[in-house]
Structure formats: C-alpha cells, structure tokens
C-alpha positions in Angstrom: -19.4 -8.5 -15.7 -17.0 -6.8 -13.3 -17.3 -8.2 -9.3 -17.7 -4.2 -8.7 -19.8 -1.3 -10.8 -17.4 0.7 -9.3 -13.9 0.3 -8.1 -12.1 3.5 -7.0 -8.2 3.4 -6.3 -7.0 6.2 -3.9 -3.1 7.1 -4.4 -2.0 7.0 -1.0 1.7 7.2 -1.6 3.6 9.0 0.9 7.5 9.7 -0.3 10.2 10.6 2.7 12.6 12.0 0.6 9.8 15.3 -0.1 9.0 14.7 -4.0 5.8 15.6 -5.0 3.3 12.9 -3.7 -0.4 12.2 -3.3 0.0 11.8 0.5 1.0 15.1 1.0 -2.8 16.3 -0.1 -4.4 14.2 2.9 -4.8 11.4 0.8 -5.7 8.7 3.2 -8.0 11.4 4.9 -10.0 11.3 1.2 -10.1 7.2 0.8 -11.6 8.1 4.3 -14.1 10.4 3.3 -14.9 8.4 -0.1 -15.8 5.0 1.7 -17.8 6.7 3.8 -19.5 8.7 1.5 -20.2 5.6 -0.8 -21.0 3.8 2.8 -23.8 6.6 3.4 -25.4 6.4 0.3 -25.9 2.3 0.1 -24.0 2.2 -2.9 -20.8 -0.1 -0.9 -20.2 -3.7 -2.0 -20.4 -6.4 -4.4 -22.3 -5.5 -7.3 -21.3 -1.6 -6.4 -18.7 0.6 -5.6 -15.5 -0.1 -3.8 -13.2 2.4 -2.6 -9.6 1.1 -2.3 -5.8 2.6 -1.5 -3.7 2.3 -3.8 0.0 2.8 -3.9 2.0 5.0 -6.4 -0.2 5.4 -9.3 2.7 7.5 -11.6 1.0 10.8 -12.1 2.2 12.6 -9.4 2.3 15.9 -11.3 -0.7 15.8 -11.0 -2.0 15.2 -7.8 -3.6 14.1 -5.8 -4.9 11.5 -8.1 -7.8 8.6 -7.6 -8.7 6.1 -10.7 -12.5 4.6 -11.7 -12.6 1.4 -13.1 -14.1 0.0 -15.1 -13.7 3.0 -17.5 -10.4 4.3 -16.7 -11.3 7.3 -15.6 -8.7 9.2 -13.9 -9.5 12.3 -11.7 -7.6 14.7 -9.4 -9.4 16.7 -6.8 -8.8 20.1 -4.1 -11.2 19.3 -1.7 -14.0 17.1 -0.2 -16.7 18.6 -2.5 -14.9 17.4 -5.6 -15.2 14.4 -4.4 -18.6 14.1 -3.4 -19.3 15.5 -6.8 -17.6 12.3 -8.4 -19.5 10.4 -6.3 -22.8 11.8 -6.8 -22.1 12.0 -10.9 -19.9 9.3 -11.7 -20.5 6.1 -9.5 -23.9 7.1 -8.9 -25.5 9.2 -12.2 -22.8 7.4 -14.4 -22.0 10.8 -15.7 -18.2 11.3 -15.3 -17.0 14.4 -13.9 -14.9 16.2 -16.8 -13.6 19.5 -14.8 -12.0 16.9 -12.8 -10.7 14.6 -15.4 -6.9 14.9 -16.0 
C-alpha cells in the first residue's frame, strides 16, 4: 500500500536559455495553489494526497505538465480551475480527468 493515496509531481522547471518550459506557465504559482487546495479540503498527508515540485519531467511540448501517482496519470492544465477540477475528480472522486489527460 503506497505511503500516499495520492502523490502529485508539479514540473517546476525553469530553463534560462528560453526553451519551452513548465515554469514559464506559473508553475510554482500552481504547486502553490494545489497544496493549498488539497490543504483546504483535509485531504493533505500520510494516507492522502501530497503535492510535490518536481524537476524536468520530459514533456515540455506539452506543458505545463503535473503527474498522479499511483496510476500514472499525466495531466496538463491553462488555469486554476483545471486544477481544482483534478482535484475535486481525481484525488478526491477517483475519477481521472480525461479532457485534461495528455
């Protein structure tokens, strides 16, 4: 049994030489808004969700990008709703968010 129902991994990756990269979408602004999020709900901790930065995740085409283990689910968002929606479906409903899904 995994030490987390859920554990979400936020690209943060930032590049200086201007190739496409998660942190220019206000990445660290939305592993902001997801711990909080999960935070407001009571859903944060062992046994729940975690929310955590991750570097370079390798899909930067497709960004921003965020990952949900322990499925492997891989998502891309535009703004805060989408990711209050895969909170509120995924981590909390269990029902992963396919419009998101890349």
């Amino acid at each position: 049994m995994p030490y987390y129902s859920h554990h979400v991994f936020v690209c943060t990756n930032q590049r200086e030489d201007g190739e496409p990269c998660c942190g220019q979408f206000d990445a660290r602004g939305a592993r902001t808004h997801l711990k909080q999020r999960i935070k407001g709900l009571g859903i944060k901790g062992p046994g729940q969700a975690r929310i955590n930065s991750a570097g370079c995740l390798g899909r930067c085409e497709m960004g921003p990008v965020i990952v949900v283990y322990p499925e492997g689910v891989w998502y891309t968002y535009v703004d805060w709703a989408d990711l209050d929606e895969i909170v509120d479906e995924h981590l909390v409903n269990g029902r992963p968010v396919e419009r998101l899904m890349i």
